[in-house]
C-alpha positions in Angstrom: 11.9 -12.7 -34.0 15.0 -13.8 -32.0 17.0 -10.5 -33.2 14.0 -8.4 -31.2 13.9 -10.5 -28.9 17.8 -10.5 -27.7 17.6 -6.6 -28.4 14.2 -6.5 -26.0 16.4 -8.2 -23.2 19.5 -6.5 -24.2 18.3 -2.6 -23.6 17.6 -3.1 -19.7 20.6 -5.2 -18.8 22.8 -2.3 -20.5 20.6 0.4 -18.8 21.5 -1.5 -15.4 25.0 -1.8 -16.2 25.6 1.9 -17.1 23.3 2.9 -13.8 25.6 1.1 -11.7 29.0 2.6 -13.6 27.2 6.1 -13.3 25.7 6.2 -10.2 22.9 8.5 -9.2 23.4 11.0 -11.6 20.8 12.3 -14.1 21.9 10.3 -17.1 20.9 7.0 -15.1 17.4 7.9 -15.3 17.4 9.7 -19.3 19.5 6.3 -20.3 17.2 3.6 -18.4 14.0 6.1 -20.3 15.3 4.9 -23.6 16.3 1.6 -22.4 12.8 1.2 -21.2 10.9 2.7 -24.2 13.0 0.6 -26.8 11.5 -2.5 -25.0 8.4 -2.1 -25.4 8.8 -1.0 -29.0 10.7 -4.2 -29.3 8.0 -6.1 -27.4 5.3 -4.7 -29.6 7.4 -6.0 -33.0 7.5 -9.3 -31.6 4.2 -9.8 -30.5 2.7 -8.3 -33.9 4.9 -7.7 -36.4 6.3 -11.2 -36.7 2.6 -12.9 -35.9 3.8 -14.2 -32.5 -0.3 -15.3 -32.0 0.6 -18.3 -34.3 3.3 -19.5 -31.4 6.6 -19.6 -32.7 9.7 -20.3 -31.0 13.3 -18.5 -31.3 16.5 -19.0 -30.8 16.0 -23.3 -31.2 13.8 -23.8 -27.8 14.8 -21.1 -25.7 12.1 -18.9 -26.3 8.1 -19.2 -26.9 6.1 -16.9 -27.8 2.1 -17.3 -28.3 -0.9 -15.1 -27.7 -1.0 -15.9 -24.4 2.6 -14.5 -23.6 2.6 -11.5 -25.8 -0.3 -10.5 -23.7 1.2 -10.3 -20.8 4.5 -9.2 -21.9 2.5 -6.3 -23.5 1.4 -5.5 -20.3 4.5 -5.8 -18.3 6.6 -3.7 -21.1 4.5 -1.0 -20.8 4.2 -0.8 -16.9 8.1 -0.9 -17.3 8.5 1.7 -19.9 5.9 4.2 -17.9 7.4 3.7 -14.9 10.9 4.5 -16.1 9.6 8.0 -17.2 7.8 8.7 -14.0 10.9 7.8 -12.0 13.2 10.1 -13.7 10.8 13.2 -12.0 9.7 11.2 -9.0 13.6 11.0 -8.1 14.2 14.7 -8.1 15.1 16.6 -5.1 12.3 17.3 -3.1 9.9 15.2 -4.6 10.1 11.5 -4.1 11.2 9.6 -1.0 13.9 7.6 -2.0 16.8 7.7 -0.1 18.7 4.1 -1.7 18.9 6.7 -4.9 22.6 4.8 -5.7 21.0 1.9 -6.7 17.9 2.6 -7.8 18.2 2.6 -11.6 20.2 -0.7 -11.7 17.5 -2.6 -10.0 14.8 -0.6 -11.8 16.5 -2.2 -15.1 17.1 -5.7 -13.4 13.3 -5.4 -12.3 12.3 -4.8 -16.1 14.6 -7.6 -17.3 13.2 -10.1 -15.3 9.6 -9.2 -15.8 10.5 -9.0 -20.0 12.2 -12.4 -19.9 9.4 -14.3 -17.5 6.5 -14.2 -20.9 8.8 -15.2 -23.4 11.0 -18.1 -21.7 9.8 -21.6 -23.1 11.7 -23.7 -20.9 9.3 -23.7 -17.5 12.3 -24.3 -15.5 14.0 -20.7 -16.6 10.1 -19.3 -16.4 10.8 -20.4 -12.6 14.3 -18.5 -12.5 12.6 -15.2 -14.2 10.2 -15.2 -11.6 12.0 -15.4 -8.5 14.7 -12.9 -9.7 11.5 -10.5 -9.6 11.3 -11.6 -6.3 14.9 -10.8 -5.1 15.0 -7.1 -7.3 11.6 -5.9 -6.4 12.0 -6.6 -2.5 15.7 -4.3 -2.5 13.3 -1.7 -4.8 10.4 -1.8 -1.9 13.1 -0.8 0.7 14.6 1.9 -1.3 12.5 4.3 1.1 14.8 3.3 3.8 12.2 3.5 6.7 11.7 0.8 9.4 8.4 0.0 7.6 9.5 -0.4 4.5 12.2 -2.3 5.7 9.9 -4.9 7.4 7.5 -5.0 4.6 10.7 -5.8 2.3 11.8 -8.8 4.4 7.9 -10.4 4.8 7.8 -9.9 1.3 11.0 -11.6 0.1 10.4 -14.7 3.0 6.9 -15.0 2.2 7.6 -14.9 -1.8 10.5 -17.1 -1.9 8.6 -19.4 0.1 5.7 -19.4 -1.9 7.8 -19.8 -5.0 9.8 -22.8 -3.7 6.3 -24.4 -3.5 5.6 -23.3 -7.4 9.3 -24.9 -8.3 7.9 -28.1 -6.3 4.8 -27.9 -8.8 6.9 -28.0 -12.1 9.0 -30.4 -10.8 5.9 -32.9 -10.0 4.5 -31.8 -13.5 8.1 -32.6 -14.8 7.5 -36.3 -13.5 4.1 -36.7 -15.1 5.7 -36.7 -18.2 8.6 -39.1 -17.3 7.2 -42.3 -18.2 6.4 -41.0 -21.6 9.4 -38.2 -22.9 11.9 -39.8 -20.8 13.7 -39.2 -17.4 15.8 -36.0 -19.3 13.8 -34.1 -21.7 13.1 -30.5 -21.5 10.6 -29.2 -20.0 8.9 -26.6 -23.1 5.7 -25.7 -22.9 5.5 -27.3 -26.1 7.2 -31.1 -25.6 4.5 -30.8 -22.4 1.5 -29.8 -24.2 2.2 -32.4 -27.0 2.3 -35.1 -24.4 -0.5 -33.7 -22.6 -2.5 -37.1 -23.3 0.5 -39.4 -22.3 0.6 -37.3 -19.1 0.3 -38.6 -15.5 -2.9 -37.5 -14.3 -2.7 -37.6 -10.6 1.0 -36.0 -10.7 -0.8 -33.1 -13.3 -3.1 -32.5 -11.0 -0.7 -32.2 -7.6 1.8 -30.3 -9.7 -0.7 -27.7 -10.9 -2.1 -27.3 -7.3 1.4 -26.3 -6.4 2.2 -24.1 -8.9 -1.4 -22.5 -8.2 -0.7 -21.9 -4.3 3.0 -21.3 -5.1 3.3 -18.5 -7.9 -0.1 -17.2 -6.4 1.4 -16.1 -3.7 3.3 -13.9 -5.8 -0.2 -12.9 -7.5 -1.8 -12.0 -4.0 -4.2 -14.8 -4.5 -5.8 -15.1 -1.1 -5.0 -16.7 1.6 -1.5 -16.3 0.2 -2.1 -12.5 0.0 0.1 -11.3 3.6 2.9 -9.6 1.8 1.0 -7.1 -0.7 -0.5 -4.8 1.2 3.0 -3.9 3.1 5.1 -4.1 -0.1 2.6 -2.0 -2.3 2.0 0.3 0.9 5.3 0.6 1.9 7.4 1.2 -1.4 8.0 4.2 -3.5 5.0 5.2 -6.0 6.5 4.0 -8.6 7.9 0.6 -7.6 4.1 0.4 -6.2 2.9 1.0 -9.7 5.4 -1.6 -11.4 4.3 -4.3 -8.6 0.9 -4.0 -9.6 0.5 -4.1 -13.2 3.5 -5.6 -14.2 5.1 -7.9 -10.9 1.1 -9.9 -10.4 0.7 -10.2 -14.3 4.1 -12.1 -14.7 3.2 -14.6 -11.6 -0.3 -14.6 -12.9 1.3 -15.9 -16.4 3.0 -18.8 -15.0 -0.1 -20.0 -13.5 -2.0 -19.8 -17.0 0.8 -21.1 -18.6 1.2 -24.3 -16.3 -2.6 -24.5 -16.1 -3.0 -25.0 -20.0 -1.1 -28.0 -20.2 -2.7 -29.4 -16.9 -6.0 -28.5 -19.0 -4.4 -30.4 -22.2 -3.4 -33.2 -19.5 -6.6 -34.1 -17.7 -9.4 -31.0 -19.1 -10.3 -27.5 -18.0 -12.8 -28.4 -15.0 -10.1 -29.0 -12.5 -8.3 -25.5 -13.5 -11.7 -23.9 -13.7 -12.5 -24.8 -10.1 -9.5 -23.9 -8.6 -9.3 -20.7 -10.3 -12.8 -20.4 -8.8 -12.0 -20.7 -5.4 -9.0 -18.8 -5.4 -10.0 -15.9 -7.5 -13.3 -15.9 -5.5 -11.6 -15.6 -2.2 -9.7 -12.7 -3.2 -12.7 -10.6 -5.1 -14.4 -11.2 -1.7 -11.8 -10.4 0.7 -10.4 -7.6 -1.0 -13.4 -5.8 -1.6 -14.6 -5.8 1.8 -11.0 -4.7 2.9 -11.6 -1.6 0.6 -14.3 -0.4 3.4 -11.8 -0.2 5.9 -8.5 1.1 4.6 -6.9 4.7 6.1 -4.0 4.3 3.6 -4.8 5.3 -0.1 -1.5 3.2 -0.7 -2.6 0.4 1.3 -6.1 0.5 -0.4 -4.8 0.4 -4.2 -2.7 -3.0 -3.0 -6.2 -4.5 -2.1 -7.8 -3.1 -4.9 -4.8 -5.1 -6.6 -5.9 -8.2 -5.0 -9.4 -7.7 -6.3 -8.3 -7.1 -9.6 -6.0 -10.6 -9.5 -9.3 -12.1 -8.0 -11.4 -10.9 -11.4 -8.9 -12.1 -13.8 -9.1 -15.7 -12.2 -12.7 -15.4 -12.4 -12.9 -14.9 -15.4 -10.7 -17.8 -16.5 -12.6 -20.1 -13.8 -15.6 -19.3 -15.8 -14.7 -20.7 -18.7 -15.3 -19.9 -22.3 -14.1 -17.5 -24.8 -15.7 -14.6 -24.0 -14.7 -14.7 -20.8 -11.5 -15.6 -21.1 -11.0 -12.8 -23.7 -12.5 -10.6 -21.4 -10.0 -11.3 -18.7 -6.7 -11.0 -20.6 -8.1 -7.8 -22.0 -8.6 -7.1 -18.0 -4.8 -7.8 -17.5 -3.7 -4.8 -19.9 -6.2 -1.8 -18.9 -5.1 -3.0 -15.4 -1.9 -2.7 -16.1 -2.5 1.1 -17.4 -5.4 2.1 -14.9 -3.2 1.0 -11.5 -0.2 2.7 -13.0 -2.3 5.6 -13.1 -3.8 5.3 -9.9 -0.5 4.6 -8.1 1.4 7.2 -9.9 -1.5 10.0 -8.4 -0.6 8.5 -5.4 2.9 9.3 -5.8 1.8 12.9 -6.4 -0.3 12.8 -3.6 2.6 11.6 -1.0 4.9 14.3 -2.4 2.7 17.0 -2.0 1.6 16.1 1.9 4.0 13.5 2.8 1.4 11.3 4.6 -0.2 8.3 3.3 -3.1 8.6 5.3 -6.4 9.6 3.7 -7.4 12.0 6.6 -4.2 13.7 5.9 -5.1 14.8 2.7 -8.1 16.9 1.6 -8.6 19.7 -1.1 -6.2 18.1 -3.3 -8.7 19.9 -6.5 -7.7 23.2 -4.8 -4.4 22.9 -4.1 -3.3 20.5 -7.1 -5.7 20.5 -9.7 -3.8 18.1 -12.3 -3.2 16.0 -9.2 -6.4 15.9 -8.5 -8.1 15.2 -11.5 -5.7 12.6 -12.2 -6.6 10.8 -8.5 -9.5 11.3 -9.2 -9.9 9.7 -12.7 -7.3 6.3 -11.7 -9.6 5.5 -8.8 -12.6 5.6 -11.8 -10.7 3.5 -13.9 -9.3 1.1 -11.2 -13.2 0.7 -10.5 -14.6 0.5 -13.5 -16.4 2.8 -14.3 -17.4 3.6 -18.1 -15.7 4.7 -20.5 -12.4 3.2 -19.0 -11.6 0.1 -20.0 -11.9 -1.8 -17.0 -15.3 -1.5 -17.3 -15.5 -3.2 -20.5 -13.3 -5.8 -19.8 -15.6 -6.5 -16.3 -18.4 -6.5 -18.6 -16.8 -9.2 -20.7 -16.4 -11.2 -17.9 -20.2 -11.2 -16.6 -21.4 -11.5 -20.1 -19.3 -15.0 -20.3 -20.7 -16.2 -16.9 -23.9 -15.5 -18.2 -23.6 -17.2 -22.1 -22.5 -19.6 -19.9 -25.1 -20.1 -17.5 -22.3 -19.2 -14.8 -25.6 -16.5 -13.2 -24.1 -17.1 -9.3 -20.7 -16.3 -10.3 -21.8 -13.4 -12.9 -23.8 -12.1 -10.2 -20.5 -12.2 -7.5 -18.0 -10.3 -9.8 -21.1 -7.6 -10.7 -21.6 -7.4 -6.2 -18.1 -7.4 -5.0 -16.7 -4.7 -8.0 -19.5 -2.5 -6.8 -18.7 -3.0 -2.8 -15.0 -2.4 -4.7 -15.9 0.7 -6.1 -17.6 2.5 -2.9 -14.2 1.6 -0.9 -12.1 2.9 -3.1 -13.9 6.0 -4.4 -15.4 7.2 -1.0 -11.7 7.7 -0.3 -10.5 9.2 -2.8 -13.4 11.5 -3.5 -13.1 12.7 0.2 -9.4 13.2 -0.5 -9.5 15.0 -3.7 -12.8 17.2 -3.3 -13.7 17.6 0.6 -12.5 21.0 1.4 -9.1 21.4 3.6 -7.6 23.5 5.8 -3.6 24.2 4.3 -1.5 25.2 6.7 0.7 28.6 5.8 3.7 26.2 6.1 2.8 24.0 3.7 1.4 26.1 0.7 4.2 26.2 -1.1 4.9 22.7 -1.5 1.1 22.0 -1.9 0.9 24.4 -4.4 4.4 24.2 -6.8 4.2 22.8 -10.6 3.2 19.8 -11.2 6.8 17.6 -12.5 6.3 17.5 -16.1 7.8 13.7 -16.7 5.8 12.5 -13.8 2.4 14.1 -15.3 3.3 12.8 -18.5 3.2 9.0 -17.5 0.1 9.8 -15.7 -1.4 11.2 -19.3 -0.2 8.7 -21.0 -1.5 5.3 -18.6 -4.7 7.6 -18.9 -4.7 7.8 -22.9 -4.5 3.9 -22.8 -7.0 3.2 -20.1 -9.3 5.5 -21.8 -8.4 4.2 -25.7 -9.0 0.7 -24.4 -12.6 1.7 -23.7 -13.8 2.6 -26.7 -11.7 0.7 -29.5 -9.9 -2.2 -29.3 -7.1 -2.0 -32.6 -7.6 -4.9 -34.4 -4.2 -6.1 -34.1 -4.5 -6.1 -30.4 -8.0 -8.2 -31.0 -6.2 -11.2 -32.4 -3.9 -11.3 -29.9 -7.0 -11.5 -26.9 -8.6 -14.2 -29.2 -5.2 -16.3 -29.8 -4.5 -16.3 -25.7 -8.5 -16.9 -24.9 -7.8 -20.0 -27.5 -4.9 -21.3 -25.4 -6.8 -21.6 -21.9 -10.4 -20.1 -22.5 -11.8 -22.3 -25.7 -11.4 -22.0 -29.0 -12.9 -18.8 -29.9 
């Protein structure tokens, strides 16, 4: 397992060394492609070929991997090799706006070695590092529009994330403490040497540490209140930096919250992480949802839609259980595929009529018909709607609250996804099927060829979104059991 994993972390720093020698030409983007699609390959051989869902380390006790992680670095590899395929079209002339195009494919590479590194690091001090070089790479990547807006949603994001994450670093260190009186003031800090103290733990220190960690690394989730920076970042950057933020960016800071809340649940038991999780994750389903009513931007609208999403998957850990928990990590992976789909329309959308307000856009069926079935079909899988697989990993969810007797908080995922659903698809329906005036000016960019890289990623977040829906591989099915055993219950 070390061999793929070394290889796995290998490919992007080499892509991100050989953009920056090249420069923005058009093997940066073919190179960083095959850098990006032999990670996940690699990712995929760790996680299942060598049985990673036993938890096995590598490399002495520098890496960890269990089913928890190779969920999300699943997730994240995909968003990273899908992304790297659509940016190779979205940076064409003409198409994309991206004027930082130098220095693009480097911290596009950067951006995927940091979010491939943060799942598999099992010291929770490097986890930290991982996390907040996301943080640093992803705010340059939101700016690469070069507009005063993006500009100012790049610096709230980067002061808003670092501070939030120094308040996650002061959580491990307090967790760090609890385990001083019993492993010594200079062990490690693994996962594992934690979890098998968990008993021998400080309780009260546990407990502070993991509220830290929660409001700290949630900030990078969008948990609400911690939620300012999303909307502008998400909004603001290209399509597919967007896309990346959103399935990949929130999975990895969600991961270091699950991570430092299982050994707070070995520490002091999973009704403390349950109810935080509950008030968090409830506070963003609610907020986000009714912020889906009121949105102009179809950008700005996916971020909240983002925040919902975040705001389901603590739910559904808050609940409890296994079904439940399985549920939600299933929720983490057709997320990851359904908002890369939605975002990447949206890129197709903002090339077309350069505008990213919704009353700027109508007729998209007419004018774009690929675009506009593709719109069309991320905004049903972003709301789950059957057969996508957000719908049956929602219904997962709600069946757990109720097996549970959890009826209130069934009965608030089941409200707030359908208040969800008529925000989001309202505006895109209008967008995508109310007739239009085009103006004579514009028909020939409205109506050109659709990019055939850029509809390619869109296919192929739709095949997985859609797959997802009606078969679950069985390899993939041990996996959601072994991470719903770390944090969820023994299935």
């Amino acid at each position: 397992m070390a061999v793929w994993l070394l290889i796995m972390l290998a490919l992007p720093a080499a892509a991100a060394a050989a953009g920056a020698a090249i420069g923005d030409r058009p093997a940066s983007g073919w190179l960083s492609v095959a850098g990006a699609a032999a990670s996940f390959a690699c990712a995929l051989v760790v996680v299942f070929a060598d049985d990673a869902v036993r938890g096995r380390h590598a490399l002495g006790s520098a890496f960890f991997v269990d089913g928890l992680s190779g969920v999300f670095l699943i997730a994240v590899a995909f968003v990273y090799g899908v992304v790297a395929i659509y940016s190779v079209g979205y940076l064409l002339p003409g198409i994309g706006h991206v004027r930082l195009r130098r220095w693009y494919w480097p911290l596009l590479n950067l951006f995927g070695l940091a979010l491939l590194a943060t799942p598999v690091m099992a010291n929770l001090g490097v986890l930290w590092v991982a996390v907040e070089l996301t943080t640093v790479v992803s705010a340059l990547l939101v700016t690469a529009e070069g507009s005063d807006e993006s500009l100012e949603a790049g610096w709230k994001y980067i002061v808003i994330g670092s501070a939030g994450l120094a308040v996650g670093l002061l959580g491990i260190v307090v967790i760090y403490a609890a385990g001083v009186p019993s492993l010594g003031d200079r062990y490690t800090p693994t996962y594992t040497t934690l979890a098998h103290a968990a008993p021998h733990l400080n309780g009260t220190l546990v407990r502070a540490g993991f509220a830290f960690v929660l409001v700290g690394f949630g900030t990078k989730m969008g948990l609400v209140p911690m939620h300012a920076w999303l909307p502008d970042a998400h909004s603001e950057g290209p399509s597919p930096i967007s896309a990346m933020l959103s399935g990949a960016l929130l999975a990895a800071a969600l991961y270091a919250v699950l991570r430092l809340g299982a050994v707070t649940q070995l520490a002091v038991g999973p009704t403390y992480v349950h109810v935080l999780l509950l008030v968090f994750g409830g506070l963003s389903l609610l907020l986000a949802a009714f912020f889906t009513l009121r949105q102009a931007n179809y950008k700005r609208l996916l971020a909240y839609s983002s925040i919902e999403h975040m705001g389901i998957v603590s739910l559904g850990i808050g609940i409890g259980g296994p079904i439940a928990a399985y549920g939600a990590f299933f929720h983490v992976i057709v997320h990851a595929a359904g908002k890369t789909l939605a975002f990447f329309g949206a890129g197709g959308l903002l090339s077309r009529y350069e505008t990213r307000d919704a009353d700027g856009v109508r007729g998209v069926i007419r004018a774009a018909p690929f675009t506009g079935v593709m719109v069309l079909l991320g905004a049903l899988a972003i709301t789950g709607i059957p057969p996508f697989g957000i719908f049956r990993s929602e219904l997962l969810i709600v069946t757990g609250g109720f097996s549970h007797s959890k009826y209130a908080l069934a009965g608030l995922l089941v409200v707030f996804a359908n208040v969800a659903f008529v925000g989001v698809y309202q505006v895109f329906h209008r967008m995508v099927i109310s007739p239009g005036e085009t103006p004579a000016a514009d028909r020939t960019r409205l109506g050109r060829r659709e990019q055939p890289l850029m509809a390619a990623a869109m296919l192929i977040s739709l095949a997985v979104v859609l797959v997802l829906g009606l078969w679950i591989p069985s390899p993939l099915n041990r996996l959601l059991h072994a991470a719903a055993s770390v944090i969820g219950g023994r299935v």
